[in-house]
C-alpha positions as CSV (number, residue, x, y, z in Angstrom):
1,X,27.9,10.9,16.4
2,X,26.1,14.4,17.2
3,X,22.2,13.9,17.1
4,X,22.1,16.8,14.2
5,X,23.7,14.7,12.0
6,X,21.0,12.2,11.7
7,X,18.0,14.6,11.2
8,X,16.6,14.7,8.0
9,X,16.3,17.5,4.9
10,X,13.8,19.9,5.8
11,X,12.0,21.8,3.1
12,X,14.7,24.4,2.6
13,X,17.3,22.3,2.4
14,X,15.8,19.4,0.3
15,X,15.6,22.6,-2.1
16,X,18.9,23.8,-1.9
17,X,20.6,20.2,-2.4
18,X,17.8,19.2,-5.6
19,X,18.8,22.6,-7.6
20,X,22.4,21.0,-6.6
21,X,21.6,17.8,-8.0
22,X,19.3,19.4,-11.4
23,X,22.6,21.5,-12.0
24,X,24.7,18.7,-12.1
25,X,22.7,16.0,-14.1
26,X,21.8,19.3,-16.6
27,X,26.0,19.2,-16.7
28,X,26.6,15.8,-17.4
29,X,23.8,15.8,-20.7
30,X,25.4,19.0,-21.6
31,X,28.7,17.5,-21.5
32,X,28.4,13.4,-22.1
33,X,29.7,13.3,-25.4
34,X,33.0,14.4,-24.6
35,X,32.9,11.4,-22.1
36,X,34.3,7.9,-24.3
37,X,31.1,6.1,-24.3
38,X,33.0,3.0,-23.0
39,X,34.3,3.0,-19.7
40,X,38.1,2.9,-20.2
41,X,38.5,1.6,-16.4
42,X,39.9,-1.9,-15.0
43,X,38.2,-4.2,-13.1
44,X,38.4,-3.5,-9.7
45,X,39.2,0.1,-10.1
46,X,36.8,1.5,-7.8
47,X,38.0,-0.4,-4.7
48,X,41.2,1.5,-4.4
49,X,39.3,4.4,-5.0
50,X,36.7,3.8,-2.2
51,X,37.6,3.4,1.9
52,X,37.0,-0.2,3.4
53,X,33.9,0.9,5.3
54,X,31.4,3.2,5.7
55,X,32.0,6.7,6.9
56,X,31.0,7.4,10.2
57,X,29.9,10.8,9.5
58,X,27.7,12.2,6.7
59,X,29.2,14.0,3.8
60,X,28.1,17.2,2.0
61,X,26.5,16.7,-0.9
62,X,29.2,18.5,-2.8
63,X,31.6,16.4,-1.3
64,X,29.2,13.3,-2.5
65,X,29.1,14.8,-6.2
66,X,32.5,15.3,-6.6
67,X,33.5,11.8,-5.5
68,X,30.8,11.3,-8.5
69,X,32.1,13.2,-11.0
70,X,36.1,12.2,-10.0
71,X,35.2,8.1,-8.9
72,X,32.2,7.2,-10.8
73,X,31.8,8.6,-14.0
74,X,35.0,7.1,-15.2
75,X,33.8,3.7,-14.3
76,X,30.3,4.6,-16.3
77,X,29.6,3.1,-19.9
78,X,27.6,6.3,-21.2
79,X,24.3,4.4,-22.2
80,X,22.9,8.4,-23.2
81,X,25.8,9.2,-25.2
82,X,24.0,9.7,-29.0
83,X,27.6,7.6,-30.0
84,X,26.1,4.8,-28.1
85,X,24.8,1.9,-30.3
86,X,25.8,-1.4,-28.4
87,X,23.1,-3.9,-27.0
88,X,19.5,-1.9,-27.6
89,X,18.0,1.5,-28.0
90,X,18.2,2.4,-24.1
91,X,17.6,6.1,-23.9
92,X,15.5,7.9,-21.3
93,X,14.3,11.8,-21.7
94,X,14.5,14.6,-19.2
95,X,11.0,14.5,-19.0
96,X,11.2,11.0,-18.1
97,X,14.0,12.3,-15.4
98,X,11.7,14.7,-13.9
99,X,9.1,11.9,-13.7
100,X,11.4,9.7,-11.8
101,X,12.3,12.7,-9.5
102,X,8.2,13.3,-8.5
103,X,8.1,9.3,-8.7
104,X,10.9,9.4,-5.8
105,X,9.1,11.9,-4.0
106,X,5.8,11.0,-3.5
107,X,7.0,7.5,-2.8
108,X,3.6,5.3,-3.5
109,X,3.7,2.2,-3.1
110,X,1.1,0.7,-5.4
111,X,0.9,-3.4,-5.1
112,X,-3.2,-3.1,-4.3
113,X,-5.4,-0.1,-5.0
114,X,-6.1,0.7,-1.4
115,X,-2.5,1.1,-0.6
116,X,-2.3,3.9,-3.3
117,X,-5.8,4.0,-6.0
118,X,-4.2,6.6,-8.2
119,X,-1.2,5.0,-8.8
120,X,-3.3,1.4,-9.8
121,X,-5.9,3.6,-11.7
122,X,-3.0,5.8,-13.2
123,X,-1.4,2.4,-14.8
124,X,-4.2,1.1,-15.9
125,X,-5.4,4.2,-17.9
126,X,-1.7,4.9,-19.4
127,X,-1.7,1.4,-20.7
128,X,-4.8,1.4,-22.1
129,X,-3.5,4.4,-23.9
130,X,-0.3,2.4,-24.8
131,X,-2.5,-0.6,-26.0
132,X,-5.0,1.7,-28.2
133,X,-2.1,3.6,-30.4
134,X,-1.0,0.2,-30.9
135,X,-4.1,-0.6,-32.2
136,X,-4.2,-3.9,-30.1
137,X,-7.4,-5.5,-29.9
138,X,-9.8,-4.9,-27.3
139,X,-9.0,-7.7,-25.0
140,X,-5.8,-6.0,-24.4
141,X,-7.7,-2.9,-22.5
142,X,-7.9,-3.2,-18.7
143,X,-11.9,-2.5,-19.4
144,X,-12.4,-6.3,-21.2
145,X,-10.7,-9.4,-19.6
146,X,-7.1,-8.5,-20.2
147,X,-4.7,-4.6,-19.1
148,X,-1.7,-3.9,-18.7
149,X,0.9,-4.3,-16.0
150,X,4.3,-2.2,-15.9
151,X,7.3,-4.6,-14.7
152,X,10.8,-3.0,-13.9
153,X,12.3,-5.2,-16.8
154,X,11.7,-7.2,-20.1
155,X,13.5,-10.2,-18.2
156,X,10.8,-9.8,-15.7
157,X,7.5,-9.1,-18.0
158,X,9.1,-12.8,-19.9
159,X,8.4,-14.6,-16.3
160,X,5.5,-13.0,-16.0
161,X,3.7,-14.1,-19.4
162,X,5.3,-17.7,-19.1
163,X,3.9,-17.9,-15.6
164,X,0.5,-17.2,-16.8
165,X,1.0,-19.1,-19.7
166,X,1.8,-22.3,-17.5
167,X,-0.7,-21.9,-15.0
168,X,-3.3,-21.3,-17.2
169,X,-2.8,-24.8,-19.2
170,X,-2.0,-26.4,-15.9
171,X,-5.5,-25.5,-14.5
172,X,-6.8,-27.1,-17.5
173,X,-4.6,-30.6,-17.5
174,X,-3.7,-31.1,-14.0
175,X,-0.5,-29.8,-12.2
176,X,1.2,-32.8,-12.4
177,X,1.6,-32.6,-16.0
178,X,4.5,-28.9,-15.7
179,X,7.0,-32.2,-16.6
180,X,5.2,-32.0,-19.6
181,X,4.7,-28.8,-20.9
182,X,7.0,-27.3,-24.1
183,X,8.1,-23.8,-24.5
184,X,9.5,-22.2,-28.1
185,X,11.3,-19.8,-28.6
186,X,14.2,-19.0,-32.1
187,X,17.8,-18.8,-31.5
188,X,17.8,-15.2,-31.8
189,X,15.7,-15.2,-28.4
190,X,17.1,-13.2,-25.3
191,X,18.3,-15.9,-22.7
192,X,15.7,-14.8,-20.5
193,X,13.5,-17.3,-21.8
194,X,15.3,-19.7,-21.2
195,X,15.9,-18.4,-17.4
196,X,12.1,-17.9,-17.2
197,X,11.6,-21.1,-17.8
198,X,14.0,-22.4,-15.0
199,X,12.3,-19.8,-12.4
200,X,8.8,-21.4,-13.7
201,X,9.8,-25.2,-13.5
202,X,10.4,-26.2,-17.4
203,X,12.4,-29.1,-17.7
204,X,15.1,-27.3,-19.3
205,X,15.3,-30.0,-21.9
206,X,11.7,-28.7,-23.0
207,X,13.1,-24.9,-24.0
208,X,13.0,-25.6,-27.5
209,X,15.5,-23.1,-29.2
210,X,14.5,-23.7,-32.8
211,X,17.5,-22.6,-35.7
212,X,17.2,-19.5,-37.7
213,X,18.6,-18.8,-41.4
214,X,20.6,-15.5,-42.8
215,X,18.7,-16.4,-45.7
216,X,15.3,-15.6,-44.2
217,X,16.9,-13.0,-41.9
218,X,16.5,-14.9,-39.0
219,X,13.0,-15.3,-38.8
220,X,11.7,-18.1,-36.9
221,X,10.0,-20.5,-39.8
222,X,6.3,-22.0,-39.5
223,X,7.6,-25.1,-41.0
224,X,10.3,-25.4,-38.3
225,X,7.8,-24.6,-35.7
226,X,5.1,-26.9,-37.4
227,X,7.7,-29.6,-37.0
228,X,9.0,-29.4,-33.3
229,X,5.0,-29.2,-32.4
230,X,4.2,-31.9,-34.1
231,X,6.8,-34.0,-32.5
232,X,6.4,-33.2,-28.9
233,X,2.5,-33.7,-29.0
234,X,3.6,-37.4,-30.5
235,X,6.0,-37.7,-27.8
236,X,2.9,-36.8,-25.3
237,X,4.6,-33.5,-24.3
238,X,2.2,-30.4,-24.4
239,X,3.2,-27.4,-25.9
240,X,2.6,-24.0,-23.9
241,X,4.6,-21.1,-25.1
242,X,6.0,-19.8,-27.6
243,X,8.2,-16.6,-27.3
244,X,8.1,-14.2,-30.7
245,X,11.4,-12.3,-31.3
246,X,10.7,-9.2,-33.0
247,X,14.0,-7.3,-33.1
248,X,17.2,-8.3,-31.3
249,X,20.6,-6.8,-30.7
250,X,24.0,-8.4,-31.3
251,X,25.2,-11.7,-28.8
């Protein structure tokens, strides 16, 4: 391999190849709903489509894109169609596109405040923001004893709350009682909780998936949750968690 093929972009050409790139994600909005929002492809399609290794040279970017537009996009289920209404509301903006673009190009990498402070301070303040036109209570705000933290997924912010959740009753009743402690949740809950509780060490016999009634539209019933409570104390369990399911999608 030739030493110029492993230099980087320079300025110029990082230029030329992102006005590439704009032109052809500005194509595919323009254009997505006269893609099937389903992907109409077989499993395994791509494979025949793809070599068995890696090329040993770079490609152009035009080469890249149409291998895109030609491999890819017929194996894509068009989650930014406006004919798309399967699982949950999942559409991002341009704007939020562009963000991601000057996201991707700075590149901070923000797990403590010395490693990057405005991208810790920057979080904190747009979350506060989030929390007030919510009209959450103060504790919420990063300026009393709670703030926010932006995970990559809901799956993920679940573990997260659980995990806080169990260590903060475990600090109080000893470590050796995680055996013990009860999470709730209805049976219109996501699965993560139930996955979140695995990752945290619930039993998985102390998920407590409590039923739900058409009749009260599914809503998770204080009696019902009165009742499992009041059981699991008796029984000398210790209840922890319970999960709130505000809107769902189909299962």
């Amino acid at each position: 391999m030739e030493g110029d093929d492993l230099k980087p972009m320079d300025a110029d050409q990082l230029r030329e190849h992102a006005h590439m790139m704009v032109d052809f994600i500005a194509d595919y909005y323009k254009n997505i709903e006269q893609f099937p929002v389903l992907s109409q492809v077989q499993p395994g399609y791509l494979r025949e489509l793809l070599p068995d290794s890696a090329p040993s040279r770079p490609e152009s970017l035009q080469d890249v894109l149409d291998d895109v537009q030609t491999k890819i996009l017929p194996g894509v289920t068009h989650w930014q169609s406006p004919d798309y209404f399967a699982y949950f509301p999942s559409n991002s903006s341009v704007a939020g596109f562009l963000g991601e673009m000057l996201s991707a190009g700075i590149n901070m990498v923000g797990f403590s405040w010395i490693t990057s402070p405005a991208a810790t301070e920057l979080e904190m303040i747009v979350l506060d923001w989030l929390a007030k036109a919510l009209n959450l209570p103060d504790e919420f705000l990063s300026t009393g004893e709670g703030g926010g933290v932006i995970q990559g997924t809901a799956s993920e912010a679940v573990l997260v709350v659980l995990l806080a959740a169990r260590d903060k009753v475990l600090r109080r009743v000893g470590k050796d009682a995680i055996g013990k402690l009860v999470a709730y949740c209805s049976d219109q809950t996501h699965s993560s909780i139930q996955k979140a509780c695995k990752i945290g060490g619930i039993h998985p016999e102390n998920c407590r998936v409590l039923k739900t009634e058409s009749s009260t539209e599914y809503a998770l019933s204080a009696e019902s949750l009165s009742e499992a409570i009041s059981q699991d104390v008796a029984s000398g369990l210790i209840p922890f968690f319970l999960c709130a399911t505000v809107r769902k999608f189909g299962k």
